[in-house]
C-alpha positions in Angstrom: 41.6 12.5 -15.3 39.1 14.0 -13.1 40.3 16.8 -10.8 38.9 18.1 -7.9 39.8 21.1 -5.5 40.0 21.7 -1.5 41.0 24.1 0.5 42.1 21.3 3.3 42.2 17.7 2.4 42.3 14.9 5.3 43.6 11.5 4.1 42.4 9.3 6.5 39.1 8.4 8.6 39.7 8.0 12.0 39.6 10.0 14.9 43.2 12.3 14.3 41.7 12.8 10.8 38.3 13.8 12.0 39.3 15.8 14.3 41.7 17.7 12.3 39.1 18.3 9.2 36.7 19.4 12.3 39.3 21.9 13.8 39.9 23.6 10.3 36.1 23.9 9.3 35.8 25.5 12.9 38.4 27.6 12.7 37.1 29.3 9.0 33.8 28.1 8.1 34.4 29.3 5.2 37.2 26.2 3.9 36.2 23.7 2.2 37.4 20.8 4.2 37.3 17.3 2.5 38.0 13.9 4.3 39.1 10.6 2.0 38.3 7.3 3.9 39.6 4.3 2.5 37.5 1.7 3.8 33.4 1.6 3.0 30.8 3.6 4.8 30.1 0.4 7.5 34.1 0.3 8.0 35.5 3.6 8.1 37.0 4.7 11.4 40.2 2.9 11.0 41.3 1.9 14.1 39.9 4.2 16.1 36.7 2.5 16.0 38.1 -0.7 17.7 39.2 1.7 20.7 37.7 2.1 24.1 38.5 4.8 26.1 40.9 7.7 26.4 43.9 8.0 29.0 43.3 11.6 30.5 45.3 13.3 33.7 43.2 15.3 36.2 44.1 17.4 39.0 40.7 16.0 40.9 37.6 13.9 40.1 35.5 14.4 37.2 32.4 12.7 36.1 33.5 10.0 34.9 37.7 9.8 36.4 38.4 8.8 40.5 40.8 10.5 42.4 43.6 12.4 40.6 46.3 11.6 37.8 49.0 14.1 37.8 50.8 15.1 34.9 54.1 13.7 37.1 52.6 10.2 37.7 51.2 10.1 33.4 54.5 11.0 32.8 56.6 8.8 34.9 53.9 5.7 33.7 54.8 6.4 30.1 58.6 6.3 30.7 58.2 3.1 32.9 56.6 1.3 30.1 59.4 2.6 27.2 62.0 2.1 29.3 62.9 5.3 29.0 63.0 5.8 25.9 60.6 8.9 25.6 60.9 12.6 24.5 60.1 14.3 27.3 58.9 17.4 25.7 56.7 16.3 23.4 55.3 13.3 25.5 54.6 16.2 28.2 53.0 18.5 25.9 50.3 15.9 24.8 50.1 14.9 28.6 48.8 18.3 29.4 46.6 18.4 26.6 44.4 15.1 27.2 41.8 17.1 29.0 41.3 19.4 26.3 40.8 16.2 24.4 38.0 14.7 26.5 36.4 18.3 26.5 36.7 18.7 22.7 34.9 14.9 22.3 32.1 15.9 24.5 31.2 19.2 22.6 31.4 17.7 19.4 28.8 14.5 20.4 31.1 11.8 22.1 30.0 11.0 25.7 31.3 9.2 28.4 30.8 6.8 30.9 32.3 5.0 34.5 34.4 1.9 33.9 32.8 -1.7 33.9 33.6 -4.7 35.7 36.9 -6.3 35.0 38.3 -2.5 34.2 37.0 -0.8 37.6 41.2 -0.2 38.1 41.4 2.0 35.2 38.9 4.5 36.8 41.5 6.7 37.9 43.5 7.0 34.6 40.8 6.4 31.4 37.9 7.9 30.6 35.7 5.3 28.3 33.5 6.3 25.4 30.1 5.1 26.1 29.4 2.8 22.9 32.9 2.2 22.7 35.0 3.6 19.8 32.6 2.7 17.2 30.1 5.5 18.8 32.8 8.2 18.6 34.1 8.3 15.4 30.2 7.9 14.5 29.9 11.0 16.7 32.3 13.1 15.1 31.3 11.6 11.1 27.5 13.3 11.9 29.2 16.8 13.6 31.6 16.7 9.8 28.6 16.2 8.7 27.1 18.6 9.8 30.0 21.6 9.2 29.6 20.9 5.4 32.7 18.2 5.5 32.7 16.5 2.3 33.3 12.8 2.9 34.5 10.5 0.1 34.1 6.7 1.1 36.0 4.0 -0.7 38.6 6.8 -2.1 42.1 5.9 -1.3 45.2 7.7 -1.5 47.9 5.9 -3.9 50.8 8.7 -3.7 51.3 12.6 -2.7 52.8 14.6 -5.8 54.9 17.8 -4.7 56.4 21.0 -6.3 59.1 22.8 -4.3 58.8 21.1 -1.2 54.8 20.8 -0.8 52.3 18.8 -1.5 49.8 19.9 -4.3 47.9 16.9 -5.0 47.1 13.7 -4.0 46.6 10.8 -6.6 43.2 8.8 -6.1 41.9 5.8 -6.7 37.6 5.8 -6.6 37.4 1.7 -5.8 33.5 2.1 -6.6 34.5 2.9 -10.4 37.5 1.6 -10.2 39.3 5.3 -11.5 41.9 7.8 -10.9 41.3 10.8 -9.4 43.0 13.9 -8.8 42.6 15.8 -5.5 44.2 19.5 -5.5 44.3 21.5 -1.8 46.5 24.3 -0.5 46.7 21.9 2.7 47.1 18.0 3.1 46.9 16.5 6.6 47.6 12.7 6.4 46.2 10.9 9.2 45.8 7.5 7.4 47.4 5.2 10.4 50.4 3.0 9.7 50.8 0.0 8.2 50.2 -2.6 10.2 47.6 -4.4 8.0 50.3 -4.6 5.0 51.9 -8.2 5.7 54.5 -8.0 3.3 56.3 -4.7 4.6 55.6 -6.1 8.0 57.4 -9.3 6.7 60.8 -6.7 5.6 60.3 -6.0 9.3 59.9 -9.1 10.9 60.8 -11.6 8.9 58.8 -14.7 8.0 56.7 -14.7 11.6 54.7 -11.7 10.5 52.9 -13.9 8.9 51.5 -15.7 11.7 50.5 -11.9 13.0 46.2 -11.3 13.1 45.8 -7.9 13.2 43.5 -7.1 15.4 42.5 -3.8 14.0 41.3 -2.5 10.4 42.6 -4.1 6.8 42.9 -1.2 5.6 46.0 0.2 6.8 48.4 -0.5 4.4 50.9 2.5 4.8 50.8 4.1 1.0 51.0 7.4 2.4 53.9 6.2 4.7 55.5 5.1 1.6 54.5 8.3 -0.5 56.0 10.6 2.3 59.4 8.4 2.6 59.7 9.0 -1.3 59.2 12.2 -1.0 62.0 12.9 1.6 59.9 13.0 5.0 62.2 12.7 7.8 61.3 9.3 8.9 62.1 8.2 12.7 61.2 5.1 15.1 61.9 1.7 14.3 59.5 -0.7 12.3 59.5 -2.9 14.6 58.4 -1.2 16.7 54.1 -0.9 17.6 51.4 -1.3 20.2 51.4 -5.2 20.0 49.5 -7.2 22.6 48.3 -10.8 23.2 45.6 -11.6 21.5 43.1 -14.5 21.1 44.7 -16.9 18.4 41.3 -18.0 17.3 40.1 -14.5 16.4 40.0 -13.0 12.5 43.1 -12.2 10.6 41.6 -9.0 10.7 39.1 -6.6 12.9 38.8 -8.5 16.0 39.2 -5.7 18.0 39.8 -5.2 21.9 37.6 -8.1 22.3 39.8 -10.4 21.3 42.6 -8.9 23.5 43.8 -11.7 26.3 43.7 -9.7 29.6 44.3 -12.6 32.1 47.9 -12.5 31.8 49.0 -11.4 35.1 46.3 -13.2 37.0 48.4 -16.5 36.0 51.2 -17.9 33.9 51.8 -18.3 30.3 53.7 -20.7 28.8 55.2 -21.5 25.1 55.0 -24.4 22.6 57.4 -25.8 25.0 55.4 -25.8 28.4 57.6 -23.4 29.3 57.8 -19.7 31.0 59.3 -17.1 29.5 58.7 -13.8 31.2 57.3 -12.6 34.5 53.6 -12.2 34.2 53.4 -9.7 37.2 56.7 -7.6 36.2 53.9 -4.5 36.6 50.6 -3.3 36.9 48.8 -4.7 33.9 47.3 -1.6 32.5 51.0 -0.5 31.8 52.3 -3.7 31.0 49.7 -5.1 28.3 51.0 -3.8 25.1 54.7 -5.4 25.5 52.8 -9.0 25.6 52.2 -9.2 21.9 55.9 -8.5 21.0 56.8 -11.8 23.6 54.5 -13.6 22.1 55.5 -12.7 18.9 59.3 -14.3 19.4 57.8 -17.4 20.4 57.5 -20.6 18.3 55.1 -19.9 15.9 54.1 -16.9 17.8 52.0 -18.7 19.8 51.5 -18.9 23.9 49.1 -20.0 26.5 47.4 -18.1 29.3 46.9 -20.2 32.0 44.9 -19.3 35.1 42.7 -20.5 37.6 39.2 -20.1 38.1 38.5 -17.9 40.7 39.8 -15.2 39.1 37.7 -15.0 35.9 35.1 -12.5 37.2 38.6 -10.2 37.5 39.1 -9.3 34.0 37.5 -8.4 30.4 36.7 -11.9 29.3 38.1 -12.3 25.4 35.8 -12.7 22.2 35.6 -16.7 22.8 35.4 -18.8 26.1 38.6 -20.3 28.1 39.3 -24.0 27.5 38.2 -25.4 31.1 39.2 -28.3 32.7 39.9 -30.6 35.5 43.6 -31.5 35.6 46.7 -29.8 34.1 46.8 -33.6 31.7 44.0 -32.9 30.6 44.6 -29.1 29.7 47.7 -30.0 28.0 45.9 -32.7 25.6 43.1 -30.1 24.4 46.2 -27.4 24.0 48.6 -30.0 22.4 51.4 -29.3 24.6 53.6 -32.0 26.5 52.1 -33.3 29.6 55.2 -33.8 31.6 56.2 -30.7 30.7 53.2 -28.2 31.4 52.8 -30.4 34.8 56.5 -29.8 36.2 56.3 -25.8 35.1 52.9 -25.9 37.1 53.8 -27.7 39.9 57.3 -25.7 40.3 55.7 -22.9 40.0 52.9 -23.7 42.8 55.6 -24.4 44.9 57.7 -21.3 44.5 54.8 -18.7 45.6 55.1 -16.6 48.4 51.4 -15.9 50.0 50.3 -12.5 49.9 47.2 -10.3 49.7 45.8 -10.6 46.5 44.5 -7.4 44.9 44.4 -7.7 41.3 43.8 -4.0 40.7 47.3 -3.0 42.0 50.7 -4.6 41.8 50.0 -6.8 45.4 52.4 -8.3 47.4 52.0 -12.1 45.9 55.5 -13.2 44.0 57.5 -16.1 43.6 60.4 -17.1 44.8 63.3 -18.9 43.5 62.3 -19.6 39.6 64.8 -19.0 36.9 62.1 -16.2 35.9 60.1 -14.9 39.0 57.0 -13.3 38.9 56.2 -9.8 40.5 59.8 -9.7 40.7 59.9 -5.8 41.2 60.5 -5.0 45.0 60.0 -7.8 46.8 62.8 -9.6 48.0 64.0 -10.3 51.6 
């Protein structure tokens, strides 16, 4: 079997592993620094190439970031959204850091730019890569590049083989050639994602409705390194149930669809199950903090399915998804073209309609327009007589 020796090895392709392999060719030129990317050429990135932007705190404005974002009010957004749940200490620590991060992208080729329409509320909080994430893990590929990185496409880790408590080598398989290779290094970072791509472990996890999951990001996270560091006695924590799931657009790809098939319209209406039937307040928060819970609802549902349902005038208020809304003229008809029961979708409509306080609409804060006596209310939070 072929053997080949590093001084760093980086399993993984996407931006944590590229900017690890960058840091250690910086820090001694003199490593030899070698990344192993799963996917092909045209696919590496992992998941960081479906992202967007970066969520940054900032004591004033910058070029591209409005206002301020305090390392209080990052904080106190993260815990809102986990309920709690959140190590303080650590969660602070990489709080502090995220303008170091947008720095370190910049000098190494990413740039910036202002937010678009339909995401003009994040321009306090995100800074977005211009290109999207696609342009910066291209960005930091040509600066690895260009330290003398050695990149191995279409080389992926099977299993991690230690003596006395560390890792020596990493066992390879070259999918071009279809052979085993040995990589040696005195360090191994692995930064090869999770494994949300892998349906059956999701499956242990989930049960039989992880198979209706799409996973919107890259196939080739399939958590063999996950798997190689449990075996070999990694302490292990969180739950594996646990993820960033959000809604996303049912007729999208099993796999790659990326933010653009996100469904960002949920709190500008209501969404309803195979039943015609609400079940949670659209409006509990502002949507930036509240989108990632929406995939988890969804995914308790009937056939982890739901419908978004909103009207018309507010389509120009949010990222439109990767295929057009199904438009029509009466809530009948909507309910024939989404198969749902007629009655049903037209008496969770109409009660609904008839339960709204008025307010001043604002969709780019939590506004003052709620509901008012439904067995689930939206924009519940603070407003009641």
């Amino acid at each position: 079997m072929q053997t080949k020796e590093f001084d760093v090895i980086v399993i993984g392709g996407g931006n944590a592993a590229l900017c690890a392999a960058i840091s250690a060719k910086e820090e001694n030129k003199n490593l030899k620094v070698a990344i192993l990317e799963s996917s092909p050429k045209e696919w590496r990135g992992g998941n960081s190439q479906h992202t967007r932007n970066l969520r940054s705190m900032h004591d004033a404005p910058t070029d591209v970031l409005t206002d301020a974002y305090s390392e209080d009010e990052f904080f106190d957004d993260v815990f809102k959204v986990t309920k709690g749940q959140t190590n303080e200490e650590y969660a602070r620590f990489v709080i502090s850091h995220t303008p170091q991060a947008v720095e370190f992208a910049k000098k190494h080729g990413v740039r910036f730019q202002p937010s678009m329409r339909g995401t003009l509320h994040l321009g306090r909080t995100n800074a977005f890569f211009l290109g999207g994430g696609k342009s910066l893990v291209n960005a930091y590929f040509t600066t690895a590049k260009k330290l003398g990185i050695e990149i191995f496409y279409e080389f992926e880790a099977l299993d991690l083989i230690f003596e006395a408590d560390a890792c020596k080598e990493a066992l390879v398989l070259d999918k071009k050639n279809n052979q085993e290779v040995k990589f040696r290094a005195k360090v191994f970072i692995i930064a090869s994602g999770g494994f949300e791509s892998n349906l059956e472990w999701l499956e242990e996890a989930w049960g039989e409705k992880a198979r209706n999951f799409i996973i919107r990001g890259t196939k080739f996270n399939q958590g063999k390194m996950l798997k190689a560091l449990q075996k070999n006695k990694a302490q292990i924590i969180g739950d594996p149930t646990q993820g960033h799931m959000v809604a996303i657009d049912a007729r999208t790809p099993k796999y790659d669809g990326g933010i653009a098939s996100r469904v960002d319209c949920v709190s500008l209406g209501i969404v309803v199950n195979k039943d015609a039937q609400r079940f949670y307040d659209e409006g509990e928060d502002f949507w930036p903090k509240r989108y990632a819970i929406w995939g988890r609802l969804v995914a308790n549902q009937e056939e982890q399915i739901a419908y978004s349902i909103t009207d018309s005038k507010v389509q120009s208020c949010y990222m439109p998804s990767l295929f057009p809304p199904i438009v029509t003229n009466s809530i009948e008809e909507l309910a024939q073209k989404m198969k749902l029961d007629e009655k049903k979708l037209k008496q969770t409509i109409d009660e609904y309609n008839q339960s709204v306080v008025a307010g001043q609409f604002n969709h780019t804060i939590q506004d003052n327009c709620f509901t008012k006596g439904l067995k689930i209310e939206k924009n519940s939070l603070g407003f009641e007589d």
